[in-house]
C-alpha positions as CSV (number, residue, x, y, z in Angstrom):
1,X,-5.8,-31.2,52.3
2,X,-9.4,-31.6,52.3
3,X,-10.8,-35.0,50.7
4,X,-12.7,-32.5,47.9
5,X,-9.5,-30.2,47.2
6,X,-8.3,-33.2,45.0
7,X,-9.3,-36.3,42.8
8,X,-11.5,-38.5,43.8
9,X,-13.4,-35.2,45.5
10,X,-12.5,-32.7,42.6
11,X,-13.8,-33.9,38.9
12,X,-13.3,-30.2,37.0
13,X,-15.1,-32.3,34.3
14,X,-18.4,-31.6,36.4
15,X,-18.1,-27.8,34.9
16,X,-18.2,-30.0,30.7
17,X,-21.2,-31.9,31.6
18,X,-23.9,-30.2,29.0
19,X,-23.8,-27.1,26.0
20,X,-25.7,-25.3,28.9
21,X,-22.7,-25.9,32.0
22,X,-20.3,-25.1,29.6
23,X,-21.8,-21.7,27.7
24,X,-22.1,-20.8,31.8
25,X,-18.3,-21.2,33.0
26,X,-17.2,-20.0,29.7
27,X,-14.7,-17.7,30.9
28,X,-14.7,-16.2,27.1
29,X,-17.2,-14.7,24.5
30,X,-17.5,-13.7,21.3
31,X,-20.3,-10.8,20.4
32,X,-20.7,-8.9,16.8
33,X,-19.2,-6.0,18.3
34,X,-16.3,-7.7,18.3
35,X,-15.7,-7.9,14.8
36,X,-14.2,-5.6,12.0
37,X,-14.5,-6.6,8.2
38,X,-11.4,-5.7,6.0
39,X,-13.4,-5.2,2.9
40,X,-11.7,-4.2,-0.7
41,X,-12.7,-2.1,-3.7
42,X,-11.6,-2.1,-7.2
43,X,-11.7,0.9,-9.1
44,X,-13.4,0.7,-12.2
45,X,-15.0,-3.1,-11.5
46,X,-18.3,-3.9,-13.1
47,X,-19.0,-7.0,-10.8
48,X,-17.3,-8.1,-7.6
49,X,-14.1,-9.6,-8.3
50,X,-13.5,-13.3,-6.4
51,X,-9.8,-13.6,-4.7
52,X,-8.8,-16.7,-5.4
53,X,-6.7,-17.2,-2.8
54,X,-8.7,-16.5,-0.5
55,X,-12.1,-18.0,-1.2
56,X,-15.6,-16.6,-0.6
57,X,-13.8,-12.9,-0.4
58,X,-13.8,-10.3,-3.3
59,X,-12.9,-7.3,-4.6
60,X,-15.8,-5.2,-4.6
61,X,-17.4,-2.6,-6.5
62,X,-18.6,0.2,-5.4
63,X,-22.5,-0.9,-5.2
64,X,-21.3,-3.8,-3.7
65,X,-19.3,-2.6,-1.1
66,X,-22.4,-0.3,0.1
67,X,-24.4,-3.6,0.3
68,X,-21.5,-4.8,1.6
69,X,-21.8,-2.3,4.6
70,X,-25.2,-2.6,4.8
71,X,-25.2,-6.1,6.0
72,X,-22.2,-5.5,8.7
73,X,-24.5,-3.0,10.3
74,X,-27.5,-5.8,10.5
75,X,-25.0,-8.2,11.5
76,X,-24.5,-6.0,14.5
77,X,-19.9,-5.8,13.9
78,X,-18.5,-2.9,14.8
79,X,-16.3,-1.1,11.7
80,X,-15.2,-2.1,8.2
81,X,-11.7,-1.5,7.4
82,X,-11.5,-0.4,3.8
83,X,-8.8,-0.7,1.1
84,X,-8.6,0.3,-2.8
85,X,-7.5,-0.9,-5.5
86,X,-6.4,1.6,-8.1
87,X,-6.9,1.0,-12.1
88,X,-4.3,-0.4,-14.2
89,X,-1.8,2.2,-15.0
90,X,-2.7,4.5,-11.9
91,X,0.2,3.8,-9.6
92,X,2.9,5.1,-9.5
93,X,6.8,5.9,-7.4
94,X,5.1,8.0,-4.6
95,X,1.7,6.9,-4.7
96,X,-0.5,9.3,-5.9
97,X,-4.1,7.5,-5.6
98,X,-3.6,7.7,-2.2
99,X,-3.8,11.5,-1.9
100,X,-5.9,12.0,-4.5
101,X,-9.5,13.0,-3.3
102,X,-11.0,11.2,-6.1
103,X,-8.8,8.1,-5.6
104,X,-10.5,4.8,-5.0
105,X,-10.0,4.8,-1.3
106,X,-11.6,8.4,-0.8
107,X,-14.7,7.6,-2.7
108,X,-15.5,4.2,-1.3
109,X,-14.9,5.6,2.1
110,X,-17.9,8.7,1.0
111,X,-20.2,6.0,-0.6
112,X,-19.9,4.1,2.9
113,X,-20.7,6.8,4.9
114,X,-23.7,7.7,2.7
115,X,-24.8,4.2,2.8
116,X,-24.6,3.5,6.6
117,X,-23.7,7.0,8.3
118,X,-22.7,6.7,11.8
119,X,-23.8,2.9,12.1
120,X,-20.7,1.4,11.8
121,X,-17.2,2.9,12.0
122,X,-16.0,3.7,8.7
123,X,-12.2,2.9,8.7
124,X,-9.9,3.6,6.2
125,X,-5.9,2.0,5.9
126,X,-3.5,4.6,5.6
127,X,-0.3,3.2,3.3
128,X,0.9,3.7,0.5
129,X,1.3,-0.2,-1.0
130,X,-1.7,-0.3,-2.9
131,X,-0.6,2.4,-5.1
132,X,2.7,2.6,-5.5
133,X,4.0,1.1,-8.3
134,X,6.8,-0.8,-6.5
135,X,4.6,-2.1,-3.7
136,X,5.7,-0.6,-1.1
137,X,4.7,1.0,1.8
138,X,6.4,4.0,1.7
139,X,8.1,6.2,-1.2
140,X,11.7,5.3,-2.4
141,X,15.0,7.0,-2.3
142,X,17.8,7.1,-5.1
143,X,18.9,3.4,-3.5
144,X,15.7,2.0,-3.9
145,X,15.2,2.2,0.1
146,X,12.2,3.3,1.6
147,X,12.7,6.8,3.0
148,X,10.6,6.8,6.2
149,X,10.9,10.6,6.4
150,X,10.0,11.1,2.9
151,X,7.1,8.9,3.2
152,X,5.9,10.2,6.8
153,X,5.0,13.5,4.8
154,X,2.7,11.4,1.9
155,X,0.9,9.8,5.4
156,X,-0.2,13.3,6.5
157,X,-1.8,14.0,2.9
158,X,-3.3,10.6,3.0
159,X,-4.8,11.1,6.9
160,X,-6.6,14.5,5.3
161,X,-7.8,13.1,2.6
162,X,-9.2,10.3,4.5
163,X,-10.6,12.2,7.2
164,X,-11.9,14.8,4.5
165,X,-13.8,11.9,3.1
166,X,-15.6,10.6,6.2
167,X,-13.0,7.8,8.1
168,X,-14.6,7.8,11.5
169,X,-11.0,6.0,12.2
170,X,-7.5,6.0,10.2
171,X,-5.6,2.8,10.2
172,X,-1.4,4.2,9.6
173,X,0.4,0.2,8.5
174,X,3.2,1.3,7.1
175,X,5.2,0.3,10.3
176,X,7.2,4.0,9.5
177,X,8.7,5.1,12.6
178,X,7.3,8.4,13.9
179,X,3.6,7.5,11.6
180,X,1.3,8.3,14.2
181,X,2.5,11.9,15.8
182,X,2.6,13.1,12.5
183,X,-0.8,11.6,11.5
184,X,-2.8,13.2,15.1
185,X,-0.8,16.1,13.7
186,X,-2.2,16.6,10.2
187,X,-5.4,15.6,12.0
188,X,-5.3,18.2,14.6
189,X,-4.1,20.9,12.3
190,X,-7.6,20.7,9.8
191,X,-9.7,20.6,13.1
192,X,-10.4,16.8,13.0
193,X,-9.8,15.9,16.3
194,X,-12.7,13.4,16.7
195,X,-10.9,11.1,14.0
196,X,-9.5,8.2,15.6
197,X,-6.5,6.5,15.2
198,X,-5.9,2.5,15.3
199,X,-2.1,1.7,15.4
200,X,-0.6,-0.8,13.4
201,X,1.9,-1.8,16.6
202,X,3.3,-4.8,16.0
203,X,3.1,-5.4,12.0
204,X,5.5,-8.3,11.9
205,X,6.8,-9.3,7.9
206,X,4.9,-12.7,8.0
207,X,4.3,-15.4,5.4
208,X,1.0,-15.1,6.3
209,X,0.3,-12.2,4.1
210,X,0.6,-14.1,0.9
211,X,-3.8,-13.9,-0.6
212,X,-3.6,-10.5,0.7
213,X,-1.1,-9.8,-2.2
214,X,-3.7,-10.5,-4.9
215,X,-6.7,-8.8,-2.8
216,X,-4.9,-5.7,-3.2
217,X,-3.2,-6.1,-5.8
218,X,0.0,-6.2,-4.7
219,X,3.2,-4.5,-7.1
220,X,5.4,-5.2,-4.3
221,X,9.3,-5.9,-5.2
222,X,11.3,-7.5,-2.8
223,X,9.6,-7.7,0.7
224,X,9.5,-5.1,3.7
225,X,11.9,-6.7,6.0
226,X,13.6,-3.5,6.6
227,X,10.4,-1.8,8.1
228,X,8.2,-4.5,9.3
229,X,9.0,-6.6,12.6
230,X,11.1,-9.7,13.0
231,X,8.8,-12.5,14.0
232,X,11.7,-13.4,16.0
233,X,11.2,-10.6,18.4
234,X,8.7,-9.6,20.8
235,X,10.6,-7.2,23.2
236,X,10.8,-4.7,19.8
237,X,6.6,-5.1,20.1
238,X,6.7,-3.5,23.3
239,X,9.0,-0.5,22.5
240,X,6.9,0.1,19.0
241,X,3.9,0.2,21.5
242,X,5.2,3.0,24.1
243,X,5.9,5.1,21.1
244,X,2.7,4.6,19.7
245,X,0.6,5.7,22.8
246,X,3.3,8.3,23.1
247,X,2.2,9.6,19.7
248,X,-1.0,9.2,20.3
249,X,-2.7,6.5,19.4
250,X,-6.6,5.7,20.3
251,X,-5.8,1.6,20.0
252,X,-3.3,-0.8,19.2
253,X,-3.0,-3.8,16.8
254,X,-1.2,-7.0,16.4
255,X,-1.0,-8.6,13.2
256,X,-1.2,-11.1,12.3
257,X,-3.3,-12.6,14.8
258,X,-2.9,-16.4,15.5
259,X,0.8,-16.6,15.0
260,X,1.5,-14.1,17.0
261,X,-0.8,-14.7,20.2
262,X,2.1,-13.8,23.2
263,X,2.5,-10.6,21.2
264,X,-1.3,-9.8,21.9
265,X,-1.4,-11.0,25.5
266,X,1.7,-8.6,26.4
267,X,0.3,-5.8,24.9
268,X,-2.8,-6.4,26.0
269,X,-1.8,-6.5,30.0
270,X,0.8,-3.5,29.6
271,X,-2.3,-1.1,28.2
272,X,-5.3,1.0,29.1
273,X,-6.8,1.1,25.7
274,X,-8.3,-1.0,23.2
275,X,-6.2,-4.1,21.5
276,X,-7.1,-5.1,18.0
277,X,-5.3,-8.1,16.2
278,X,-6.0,-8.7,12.7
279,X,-6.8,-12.4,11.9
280,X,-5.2,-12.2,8.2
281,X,-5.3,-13.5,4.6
282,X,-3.4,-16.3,5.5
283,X,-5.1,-17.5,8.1
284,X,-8.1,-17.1,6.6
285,X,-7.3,-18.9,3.9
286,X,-5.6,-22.5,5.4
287,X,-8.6,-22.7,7.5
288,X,-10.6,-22.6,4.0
289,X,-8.2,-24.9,2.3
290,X,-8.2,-27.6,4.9
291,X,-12.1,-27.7,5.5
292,X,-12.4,-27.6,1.3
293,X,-10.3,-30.7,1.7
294,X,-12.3,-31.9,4.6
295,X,-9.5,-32.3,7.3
296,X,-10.9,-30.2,9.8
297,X,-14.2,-28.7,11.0
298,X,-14.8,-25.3,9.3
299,X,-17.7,-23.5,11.5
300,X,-15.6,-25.1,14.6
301,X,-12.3,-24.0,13.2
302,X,-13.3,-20.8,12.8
303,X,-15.1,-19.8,16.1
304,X,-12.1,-21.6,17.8
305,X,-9.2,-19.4,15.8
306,X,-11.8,-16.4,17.0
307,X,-12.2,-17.4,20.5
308,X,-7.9,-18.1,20.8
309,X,-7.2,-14.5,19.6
310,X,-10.5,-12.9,22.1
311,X,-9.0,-15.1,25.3
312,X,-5.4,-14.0,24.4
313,X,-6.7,-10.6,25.3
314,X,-7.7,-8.8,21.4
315,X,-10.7,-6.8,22.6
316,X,-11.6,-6.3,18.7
317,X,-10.8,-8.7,15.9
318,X,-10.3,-7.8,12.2
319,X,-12.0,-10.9,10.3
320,X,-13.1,-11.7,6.9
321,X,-15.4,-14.0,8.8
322,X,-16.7,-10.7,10.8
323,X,-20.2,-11.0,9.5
324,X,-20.3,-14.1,9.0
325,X,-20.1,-15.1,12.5
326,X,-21.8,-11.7,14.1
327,X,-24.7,-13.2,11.8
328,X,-25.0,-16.8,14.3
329,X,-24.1,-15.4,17.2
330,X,-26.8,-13.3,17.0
């Protein structure tokens, strides 16, 4: 072997040696147009609402989710992922708010598209746990199961009344099987084949989800091993993805994101279009909690959690750090 093929003649470390060697050889790159903002609206709110749990994020009102949008599109990201929050006393057994044209989600997903147009993708989360009054993701049978049958039909309402109300793309997360042929269906059937659809894949039931709980709302009872994944599985991630591009789907998603960064790298090398993962409440919020503490870096934390989930192979990231960090990077 020649004398440079190994130390003393190889030093890698010649490719660390300055901020300008390294941004060169950087074999990955975060850009705006990476980034999706999961954003939330309360119905009925007279001020934006702060999550506890998950701090410097709120519940929005309607003017300031269009302000909201208006600074994702200067930021340069890509989509905002919306979800409502019903009043007090509007859920119910099979979720009614979510088919409702005048429910929460339909008209925050029309004051976004007034705001911003076609600037930035408008997308909407199609399940029913924000407003059913048990929590879950689907409607109930006499057992207190979910009945993914029953609860396929409430999706197909919910994709027309989402694509009726402007959803550039339609986010089914109810990890029903079957969700997204009947969702193209009901799309194709009232002429809205341009509306995309980004499949929740590989949902897995995680602790992570915990803040999300209160951003939303949550009702749930009991939990949703029955229809989410087993984090103990990743062979079951692959299956759920044939049948998604099977059905149809425009893109794939993992979630959550860091936890789960194998998942992403095997469905991103077994597919031809796009992979999102979803960087969720949880993680959010220990990367909060820990630099509130001062334990760890936050800006470096963050852009390092980012930069994990881009080089595992997520060609989109959902983020409630999306403009955050589209706004230095740019």
């Amino acid at each position: 072997m020649s004398k440079y093929g190994s130390f003393p003649g190889a030093r890698p470390r010649r490719l660390r040696t300055s901020p300008v060697m390294r941004r060169m050889v950087a074999e990955t790159r975060l850009h705006p147009a990476d980034f999706i903002l999961p954003a939330f609206v309360r119905e009925g709110a007279d001020e934006p609402v702060p999550i506890t749990a998950m701090p410097g994020v709120v519940q929005h009102t309607r003017d300031s989710l269009k302000k909201a949008a208006a600074e994702a599109v200067a930021a340069g990201i890509s989509g905002i992922m919306l979800f409502g929050v019903p009043e007090d006393g509007k859920k119910d057994a099979c979720g009614t708010p979510g088919t409702d044209p005048d429910g929460i989600l339909q008209v925050a997903i029309r004051d976004v598209r007034a705001e911003v147009g076609d600037d930035l993708l408008v997308m909407s989360d199609l399940c029913l746990d924000e407003t059913t009054d048990h929590g879950h993701c689907g409607v109930l049978d006499a057992q207190g199961r979910v009945d993914n049958d029953a609860t396929l039909e409430r999706y197909a309402e919910m994709a027309r009344v989402q694509a009726d109300a402007g959803a550039h793309v339609v986010g089914p997360s109810g990890m029903m099987d079957g969700q997204i042929g009947v969702v193209r269906e009901a799309l194709d059937r009232i002429g809205r084949q341009d509306v995309a659809i980004l499949a929740y894949t590989a949902k897995y039931a995680s602790a992570f989800y915990g803040p999300f709980r209160e951003a939303v709302g949550s009702s749930l009872r009991g939990d949703r091993t029955t229809y989410q994944q087993d984090p103990a599985n990743a062979r079951e991630s692959m299956r759920e993805l044939a049948l998604d591009l099977e059905e149809g789907a425009d893109m794939v998603m993992v979630k959550p994101a860091g936890p789960y960064l194998d998942i992403v790298a095997r469905v991103a090398d077994s597919v031809d279009v796009p992979v999102v993962a979803y960087q969720i409440s949880g993680e959010y919020s220990m990367i909060e909690a820990a630099a509130e503490k001062g334990w760890i870096d936050r800006d470096r934390a963050i852009l390092e959690a980012l930069t994990g989930i881009r080089r595992a192979g997520a060609q989109n990231i959902l983020t409630y750090w999306a403009v955050e960090v589209a706004q230095k990077l740019r």
